[in-house]
N, C-alpha and C positions, 0 to 999 in steps of 0.2 A: 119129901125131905131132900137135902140137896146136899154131897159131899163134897166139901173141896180138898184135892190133892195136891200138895206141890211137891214137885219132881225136883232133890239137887244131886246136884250130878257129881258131887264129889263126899262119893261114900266116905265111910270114916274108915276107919284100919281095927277100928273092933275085932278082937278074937270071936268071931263067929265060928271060925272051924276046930276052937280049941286048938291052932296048933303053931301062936302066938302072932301070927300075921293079919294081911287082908285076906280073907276065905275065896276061897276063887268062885262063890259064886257072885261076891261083891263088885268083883272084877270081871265079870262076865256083865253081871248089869252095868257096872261105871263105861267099860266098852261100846256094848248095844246105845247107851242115854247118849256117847260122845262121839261116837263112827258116823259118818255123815253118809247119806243114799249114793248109790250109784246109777238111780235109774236114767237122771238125765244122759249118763254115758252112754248107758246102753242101747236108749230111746236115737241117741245122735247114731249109733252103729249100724242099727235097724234101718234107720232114716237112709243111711248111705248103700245098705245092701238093697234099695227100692232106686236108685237111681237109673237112669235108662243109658245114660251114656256109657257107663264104665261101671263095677261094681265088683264088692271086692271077692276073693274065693271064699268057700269055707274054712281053709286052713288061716286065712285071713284073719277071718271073724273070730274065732275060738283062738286065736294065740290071741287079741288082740282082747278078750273077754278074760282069758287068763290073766293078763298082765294087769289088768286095771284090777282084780279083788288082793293080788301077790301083792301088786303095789299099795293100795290103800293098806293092805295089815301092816304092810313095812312103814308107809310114812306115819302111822297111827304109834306105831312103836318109837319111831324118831320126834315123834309132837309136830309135825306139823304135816299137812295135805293142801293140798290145793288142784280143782278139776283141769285137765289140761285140755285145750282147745284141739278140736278132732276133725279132720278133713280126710279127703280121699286120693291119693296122686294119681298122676294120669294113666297109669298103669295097675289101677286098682289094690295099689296096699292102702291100708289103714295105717293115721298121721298120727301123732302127740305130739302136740308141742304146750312147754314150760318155759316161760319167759321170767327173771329175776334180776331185777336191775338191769345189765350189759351183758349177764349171761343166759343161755336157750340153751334146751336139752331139746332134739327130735328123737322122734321112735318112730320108726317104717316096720310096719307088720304087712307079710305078703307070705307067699308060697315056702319060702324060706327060714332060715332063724330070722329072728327079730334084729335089724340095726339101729345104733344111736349115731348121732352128730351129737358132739357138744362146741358150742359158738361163745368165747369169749369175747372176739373183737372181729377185725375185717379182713385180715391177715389168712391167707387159707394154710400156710406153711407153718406159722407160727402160733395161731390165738384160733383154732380146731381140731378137734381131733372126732375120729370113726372107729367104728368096730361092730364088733358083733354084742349084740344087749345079751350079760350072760344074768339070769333070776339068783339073787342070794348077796353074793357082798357086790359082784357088779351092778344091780343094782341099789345098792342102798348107797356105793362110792360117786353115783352121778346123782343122787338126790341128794348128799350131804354136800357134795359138790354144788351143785345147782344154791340152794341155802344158807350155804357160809358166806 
């Protein structure tokens, strides 16, 4: 005999928990069905820490692991994600870059805290700005940023 299941991914808000809402285990599955993998990310990380030429530190690796699961729960919170393209600089920090229409977010993970560029236009005085990537509102102001 053969079952078929289908899976929709937008639970209903049934008082399951009796406590007039969506039950938070409804929201734990609608999360798990709509959070997208992160393995290709982590698989590109791997990938870069086997390079012979340059390759990035530990502290590297694990700030740069951190920020991709902080970030996806934030952008999953704001409704949208999207994987950011990962390279290696010539002095072995780990890259991200976001590209949205005319604007780019980078992220350099090295030995260090983490920094961003943000790139509106070609102007480095005017249409850039840097700093130190601080986890919580500074990043969710360069992701809301990046998407408006």
């Amino acid at each position: 005999m053969t079952v078929a299941v289908r899976l929709d991914t937008s639970i209903s808000t049934q008082n399951w928990a009796g406590s007039g809402g969506e039950s938070r285990i409804a929201t734990e599955i609608n999360d798990r069905v709509r959070k997208p993998s992160l393995n290709a990310e982590y698989r590109k990380i791997a990938e870069l820490m086997l390079r012979p030429e340059v390759q990035p530190s530990s502290n590297a690796v694990q700030s740069a692991s951190l920020f991709l699961q902080n970030s996806l729960d934030r952008a999953m919170k704001l409704g949208s994600w999207s994987f950011p393209h990962i390279t290696l600089s010539e002095t072995g920090e780990i890259v991200f870059e976001w590209w949205q229409n005319d604007k780019k977010i980078t992220l350099y993970f090295g030995d260090h805290e983490p920094e961003y560029i943000k790139v509106w236009g070609t102007n480095i005085d005017t249409e850039m700005e840097s700093g130190i990537l601080t986890y919580g509102w500074g990043l969710t102001a360069l992701w809301l940023w990046l998407h408006s």
